[in-house]
C-alpha positions as CSV (number, residue, x, y, z in Angstrom):
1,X,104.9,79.1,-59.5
2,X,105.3,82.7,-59.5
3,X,107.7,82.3,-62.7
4,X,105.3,80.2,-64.5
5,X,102.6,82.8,-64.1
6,X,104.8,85.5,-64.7
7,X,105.5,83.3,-68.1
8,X,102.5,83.0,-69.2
9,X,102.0,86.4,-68.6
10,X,103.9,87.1,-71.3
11,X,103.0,84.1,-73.4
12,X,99.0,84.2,-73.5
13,X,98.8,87.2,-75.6
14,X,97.0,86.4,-79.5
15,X,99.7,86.7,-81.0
16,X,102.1,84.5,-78.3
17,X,99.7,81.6,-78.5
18,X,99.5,82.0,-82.2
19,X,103.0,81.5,-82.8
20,X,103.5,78.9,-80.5
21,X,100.4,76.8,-82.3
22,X,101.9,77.2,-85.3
23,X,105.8,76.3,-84.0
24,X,104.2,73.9,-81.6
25,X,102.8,71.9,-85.1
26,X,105.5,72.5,-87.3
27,X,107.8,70.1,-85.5
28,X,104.8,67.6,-85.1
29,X,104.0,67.7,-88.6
30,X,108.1,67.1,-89.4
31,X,107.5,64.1,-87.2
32,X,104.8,62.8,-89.1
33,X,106.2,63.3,-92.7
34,X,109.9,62.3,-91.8
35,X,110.8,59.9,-89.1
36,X,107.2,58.3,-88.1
37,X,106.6,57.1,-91.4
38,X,109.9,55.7,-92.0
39,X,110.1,54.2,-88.9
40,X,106.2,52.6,-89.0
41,X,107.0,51.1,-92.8
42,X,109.7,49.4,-89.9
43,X,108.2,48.3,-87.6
44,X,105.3,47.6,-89.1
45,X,102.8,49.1,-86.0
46,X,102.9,52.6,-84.7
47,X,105.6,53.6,-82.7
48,X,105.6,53.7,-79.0
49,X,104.8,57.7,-78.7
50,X,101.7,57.1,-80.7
51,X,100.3,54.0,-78.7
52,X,97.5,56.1,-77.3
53,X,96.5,53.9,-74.6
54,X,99.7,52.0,-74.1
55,X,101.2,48.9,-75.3
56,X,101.9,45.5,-73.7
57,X,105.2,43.5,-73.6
58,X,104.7,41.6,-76.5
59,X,104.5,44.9,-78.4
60,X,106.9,46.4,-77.3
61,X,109.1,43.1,-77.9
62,X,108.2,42.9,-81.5
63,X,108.6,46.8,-82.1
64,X,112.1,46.2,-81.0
65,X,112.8,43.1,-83.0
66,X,111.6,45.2,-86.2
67,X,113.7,47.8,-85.5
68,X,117.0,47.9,-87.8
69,X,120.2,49.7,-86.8
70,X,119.3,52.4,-89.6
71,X,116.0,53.1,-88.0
72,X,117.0,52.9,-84.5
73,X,119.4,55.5,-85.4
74,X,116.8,57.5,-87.1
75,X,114.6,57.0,-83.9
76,X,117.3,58.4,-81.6
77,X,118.3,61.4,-83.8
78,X,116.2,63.4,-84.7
79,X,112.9,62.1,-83.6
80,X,113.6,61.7,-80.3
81,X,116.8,63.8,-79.2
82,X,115.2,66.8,-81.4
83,X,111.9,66.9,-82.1
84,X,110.4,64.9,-79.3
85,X,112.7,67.2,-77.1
86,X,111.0,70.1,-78.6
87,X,107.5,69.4,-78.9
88,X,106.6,68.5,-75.6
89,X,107.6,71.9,-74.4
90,X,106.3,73.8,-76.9
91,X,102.5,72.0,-76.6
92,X,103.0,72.7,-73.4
93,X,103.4,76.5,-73.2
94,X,100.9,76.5,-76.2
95,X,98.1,75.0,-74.0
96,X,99.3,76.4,-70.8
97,X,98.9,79.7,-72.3
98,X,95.9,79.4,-74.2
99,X,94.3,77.8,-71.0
100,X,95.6,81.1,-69.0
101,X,93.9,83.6,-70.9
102,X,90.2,81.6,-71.5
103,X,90.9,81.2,-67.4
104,X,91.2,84.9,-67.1
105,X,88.8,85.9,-69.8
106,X,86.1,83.6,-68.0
107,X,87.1,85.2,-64.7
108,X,88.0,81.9,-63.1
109,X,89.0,81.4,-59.4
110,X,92.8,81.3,-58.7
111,X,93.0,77.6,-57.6
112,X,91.4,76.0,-60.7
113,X,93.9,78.4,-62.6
114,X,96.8,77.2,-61.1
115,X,95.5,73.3,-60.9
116,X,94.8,73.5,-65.4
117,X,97.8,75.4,-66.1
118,X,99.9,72.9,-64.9
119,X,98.5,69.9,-66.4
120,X,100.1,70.6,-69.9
121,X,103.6,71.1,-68.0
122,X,102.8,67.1,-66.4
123,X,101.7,66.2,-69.6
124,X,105.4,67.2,-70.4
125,X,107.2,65.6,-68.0
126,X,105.3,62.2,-68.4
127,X,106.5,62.9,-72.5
128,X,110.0,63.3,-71.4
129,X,109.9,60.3,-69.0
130,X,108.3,58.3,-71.8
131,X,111.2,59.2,-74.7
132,X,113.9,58.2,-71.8
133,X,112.2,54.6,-71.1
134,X,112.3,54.1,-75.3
135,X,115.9,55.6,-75.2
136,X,117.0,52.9,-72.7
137,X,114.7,50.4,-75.1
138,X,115.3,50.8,-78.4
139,X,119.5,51.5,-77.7
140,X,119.0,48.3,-75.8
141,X,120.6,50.1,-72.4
142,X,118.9,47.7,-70.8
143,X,117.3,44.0,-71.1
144,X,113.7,44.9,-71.1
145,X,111.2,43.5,-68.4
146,X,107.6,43.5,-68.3
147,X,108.0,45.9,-65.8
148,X,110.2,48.5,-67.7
149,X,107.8,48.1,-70.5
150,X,104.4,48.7,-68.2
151,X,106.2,51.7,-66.6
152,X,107.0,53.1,-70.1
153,X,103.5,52.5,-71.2
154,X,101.9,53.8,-68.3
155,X,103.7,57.2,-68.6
156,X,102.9,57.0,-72.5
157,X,99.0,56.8,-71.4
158,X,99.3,59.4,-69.0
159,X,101.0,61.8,-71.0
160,X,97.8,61.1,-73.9
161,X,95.5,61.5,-70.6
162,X,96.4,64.4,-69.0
163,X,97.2,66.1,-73.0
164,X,93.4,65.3,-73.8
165,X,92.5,66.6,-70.4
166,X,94.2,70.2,-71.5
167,X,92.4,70.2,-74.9
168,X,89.5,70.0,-73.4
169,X,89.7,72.7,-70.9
170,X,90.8,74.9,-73.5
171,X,87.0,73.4,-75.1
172,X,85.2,73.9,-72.3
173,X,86.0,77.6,-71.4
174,X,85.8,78.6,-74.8
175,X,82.9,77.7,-75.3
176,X,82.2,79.6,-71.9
177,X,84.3,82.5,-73.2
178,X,81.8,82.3,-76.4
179,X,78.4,82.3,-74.3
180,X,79.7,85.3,-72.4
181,X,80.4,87.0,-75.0
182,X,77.5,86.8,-76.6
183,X,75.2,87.8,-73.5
């Protein structure tokens, strides 16, 4: 923990936060001009990253019958072995940090700092979890199962969860930061 804090330290100045917004979105937004649309026009539904609030069997069945060799390979590399490696961590320091300084700025209580920093950082892992499940999917690693496919969902709705969660922290207390100010 201490190496976290002593991270974001270093990370939550203006400048820090503002640079990792804007590299943070840069590989989102190459994700949603190159390989998502290619890959939807595919599939013809959204991909499983982008299933908000999960998907059942049956979608994940026909996502997976859609899918050619051409765009599987385009789903592997580089949407998820390079940008979906990339983006999880950098939203994650991004709103981590941003969540640090409002949290200091607002003068909040160490506990709730450490307990909303972190939830970006388990937004992450859930992201990374997620891409592995459609790794073993979509390269057909192994025969999928209702289970594999609710597992793989439910860590795809977590990651959207606990991501929302972040945002609106960051909401919250700057809209506190913003009151305070004012006073």
């Amino acid at each position: 923990m201490a190496f976290l804090l002593s991270l974001l330290q270093r990370t939550s100045t203006l400048k820090n936060i503002f640079v990792l917004f804007i590299t943070s979105h840069l590989v989102l937004l190459a994700m949603m001009l190159y390989t998502f649309p290619v890959i939807h026009t595919q599939i013809k539904t959204k991909v499983f990253d982008l299933q908000t609030f999960g998907y059942s069997f049956e979608t994940a069945k026909s996502i997976l019958n859609n899918l050619n060799d051409q765009t599987t390979t385009l789903y592997l590399f580089p949407q998820l072995t390079l940008f979906d490696l990339f983006y999880p961590c950098l939203l994650a320091l991004f709103l981590s940090s941003f969540l640090f300084r409002l949290l200091q700025l607002t003068s909040v209580e160490n506990k709730k700092i450490t307990m909303l920093i972190l939830i970006p950082f388990v937004a992450m892992l859930f992201d990374y979890l997620e891409n592995i499940c459609i790794i073993l999917l979509i390269s057909k690693a192994i025969n999928i199962s209702e289970t594999f496919v609710s597992i793989a969902s439910c860590f795809t709705l977590l990651k959207g969860v606990l991501t929302s969660i972040a945002w609106v922290a960051i909401l919250t207390y700057s809209i506190k930061w913003l009151k305070m100010k004012s006073l």
